[in-house]
N, C-alpha and C positions, 0 to 999 in steps of 0.2 A: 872464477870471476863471472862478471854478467857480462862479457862482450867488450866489440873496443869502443873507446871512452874517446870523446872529442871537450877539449875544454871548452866552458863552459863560458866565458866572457865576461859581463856585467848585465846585469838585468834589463829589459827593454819593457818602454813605456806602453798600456796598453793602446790598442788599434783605437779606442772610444776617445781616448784622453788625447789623441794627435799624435802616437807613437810609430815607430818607424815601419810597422806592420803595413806591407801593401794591401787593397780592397780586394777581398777573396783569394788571398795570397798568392803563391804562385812562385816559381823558381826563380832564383838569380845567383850572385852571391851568397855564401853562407857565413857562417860567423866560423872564424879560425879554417878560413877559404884554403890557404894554403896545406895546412894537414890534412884537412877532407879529401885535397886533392889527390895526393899523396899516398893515400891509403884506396884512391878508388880507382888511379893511374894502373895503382899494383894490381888490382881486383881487375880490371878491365884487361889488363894486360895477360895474367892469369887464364884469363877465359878466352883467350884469343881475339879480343875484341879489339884490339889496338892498343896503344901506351900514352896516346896526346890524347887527354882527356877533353881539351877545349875541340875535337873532334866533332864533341856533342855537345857543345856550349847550347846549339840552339833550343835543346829541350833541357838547358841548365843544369846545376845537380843531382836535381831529383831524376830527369830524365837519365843518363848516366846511372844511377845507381837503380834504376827502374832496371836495364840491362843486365844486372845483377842477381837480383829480385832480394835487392838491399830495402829495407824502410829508412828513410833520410826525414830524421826532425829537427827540428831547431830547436836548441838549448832553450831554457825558458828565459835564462837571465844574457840573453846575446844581446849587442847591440846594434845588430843586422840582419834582425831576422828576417826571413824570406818566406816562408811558408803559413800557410793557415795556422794562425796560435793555437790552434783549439790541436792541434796533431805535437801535444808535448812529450818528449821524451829524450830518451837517448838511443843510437844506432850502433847498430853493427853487419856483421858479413853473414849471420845467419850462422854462427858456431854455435851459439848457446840455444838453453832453452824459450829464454822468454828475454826481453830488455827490460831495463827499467827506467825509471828518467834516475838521470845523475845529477844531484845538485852540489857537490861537490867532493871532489877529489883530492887527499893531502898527502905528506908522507905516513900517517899512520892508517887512515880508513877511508875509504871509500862510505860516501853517504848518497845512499839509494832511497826513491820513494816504492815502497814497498806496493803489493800487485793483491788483490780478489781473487776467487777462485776464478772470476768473470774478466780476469786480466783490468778492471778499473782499478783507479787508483785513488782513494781519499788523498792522501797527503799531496798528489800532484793536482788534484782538482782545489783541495784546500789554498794551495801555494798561488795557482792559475788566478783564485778569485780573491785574493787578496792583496797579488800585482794589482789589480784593477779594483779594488778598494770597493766587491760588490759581495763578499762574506757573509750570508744572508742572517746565520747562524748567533753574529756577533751582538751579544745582550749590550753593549755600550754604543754602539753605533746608533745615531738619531736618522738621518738620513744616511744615502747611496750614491755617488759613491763615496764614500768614508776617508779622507785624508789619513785619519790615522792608521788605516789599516795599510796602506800602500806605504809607509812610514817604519810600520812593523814588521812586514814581510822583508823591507831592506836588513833590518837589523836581524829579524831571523837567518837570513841568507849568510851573512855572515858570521852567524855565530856556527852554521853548520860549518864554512869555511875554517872555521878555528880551530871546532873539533877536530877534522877529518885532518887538520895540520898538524895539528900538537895533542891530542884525545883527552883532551880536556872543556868541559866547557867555560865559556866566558866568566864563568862567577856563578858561586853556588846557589843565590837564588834564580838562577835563568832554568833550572831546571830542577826537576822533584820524581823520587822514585815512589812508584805504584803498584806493581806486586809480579812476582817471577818473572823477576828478569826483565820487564818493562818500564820503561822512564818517560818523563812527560818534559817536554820544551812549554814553558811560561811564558806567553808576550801578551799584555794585555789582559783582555779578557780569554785568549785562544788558548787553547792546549793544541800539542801535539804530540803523540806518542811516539814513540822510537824502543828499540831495540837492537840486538848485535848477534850474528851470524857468521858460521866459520864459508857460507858461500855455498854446503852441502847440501844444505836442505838441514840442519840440525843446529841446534844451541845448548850453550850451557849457561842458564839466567846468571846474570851479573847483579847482584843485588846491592843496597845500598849496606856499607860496610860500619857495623853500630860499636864494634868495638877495633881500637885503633891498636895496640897488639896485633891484630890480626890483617891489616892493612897492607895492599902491594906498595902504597908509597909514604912510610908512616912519617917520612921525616918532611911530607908535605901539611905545611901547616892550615892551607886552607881546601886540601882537596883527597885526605888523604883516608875519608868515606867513597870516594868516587873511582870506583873495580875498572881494571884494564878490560875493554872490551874488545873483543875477536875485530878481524878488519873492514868488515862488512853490515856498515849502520844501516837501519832501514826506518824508513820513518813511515810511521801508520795511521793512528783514527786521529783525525780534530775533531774538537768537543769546545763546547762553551764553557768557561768558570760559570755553573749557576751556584755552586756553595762553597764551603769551607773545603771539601774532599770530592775528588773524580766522583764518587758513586758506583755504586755495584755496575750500572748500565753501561757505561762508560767501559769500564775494566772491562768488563764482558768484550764490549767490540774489541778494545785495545787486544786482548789475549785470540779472537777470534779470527782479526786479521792477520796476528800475527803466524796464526797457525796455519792459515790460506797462504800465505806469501808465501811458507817455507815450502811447504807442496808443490812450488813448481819446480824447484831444487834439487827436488829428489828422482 
């Protein structure tokens, strides 16, 4: 896996737009307070630091897991965040190699925004500036910030929700396969690429399935092109629709990132 997982909330309004974002953020409450606690009571406790976490209330979460030498972010989609939004991701105890932001967590898959060789993150920066309806990218957008884009990143959000539930997506045109192993999420004018990882650092491309004989679920009538993916979604490059097809350029990052992300794995 990539660490431990704190859910994830409902999405929060950006700090520009009157959102719950305090001015140069700063600790307090976290989103899903009570598990964080929980999990940092133990950690604290562990390292002999004491077991009442509100011990260190006054330098708040962050300070608390500072003793750790834990990174503490807030979900992007919480509705209490506390911390500078621009620090998105997901946290853990320092097991793994790297974190990645989690945007949703189901019984079937875990959906991660996939990571650079440089540890940035397109698809979480993609996600960041489309909460805030500022996607610069976006060929439909007349002005900024963009009502529809803050519109679509909800429904994105949830359609990742859905997969990671049932590994299925929403409906067959929400998304379109692009080549070895790579698929693309359709909102709008946005792409966004994704792929699936057994978590090693290794894949076996899930392609779109052209003949239905040969289908894992054939007796699905409306999905039964669409290959069981390993548990470990990652979602990679956004791109603009400028034509009918991705384009070579496009696939190139798509394939590029995805081979940067899996290198930290290994």
């Amino acid at each position: 896996g990539t660490g431990v997982r704190v859910g994830t909330g409902r999405q929060a309004a950006c700090p520009e737009r009157g959102g719950p974002w305090p001015a140069g953020g700063g600790p307090a409450r976290g989103a899903r307070l009570e598990s964080v606690e929980k999990v940092l009571t133990a950690g604290l406790a562990y390292q002999g630091l004491g077991t009442n976490i509100r011990s260190c209330r006054e330098g708040g979460l962050a300070g608390c897991a500072g003793l750790l030498n834990l990174t503490f972010r807030v979900p992007p989609r919480s509705t209490t965040c506390d911390l500078d939004h621009s620090a998105i991701g997901s946290w853990g105890l320092g097991l793994t190699k790297v974190e990645r932001m989690l945007v949703a967590d189901g019984r079937v898959h875990a959906v991660e925004c996939g990571l650079r060789s440089d540890m940035t993150s397109p698809a979480a920066e993609f996600i960041e500036a489309m909460r805030c309806g500022q996607w610069r990218e976006d060929p439909g957008a007349a002005d900024f910030p963009d009502d529809a884009q803050i519109k679509h990143v909800d429904l994105l959000l949830s359609w990742f929700d859905l997969l990671a539930e049932d590994g299925y997506p929403p409906r067959r045109t929400s998304v379109n396969f692009l080549e070895d192993g790579v698929w693309e999420f359709k909102i709008g004018a946005a792409r966004l690429s994704y792929f699936d990882t057994d978590g090693g650092g290794s894949y076996i491309p899930k392609n779109k399935i052209r003949d239905r004989a040969n289908s894992q679920s054939p007796d699905d009538e409306e999905f039964w092109w669409y290959p069981i993916f390993d548990e470990y979604i990652r979602l990679g490059y956004p791109f603009p629709k400028t034509g009918q097809v991705a384009g070579p350029t496009n696939i190139a990052e798509c394939l590029k990132l995805r081979a940067e992300d899996l290198e930290h794995d290994v």
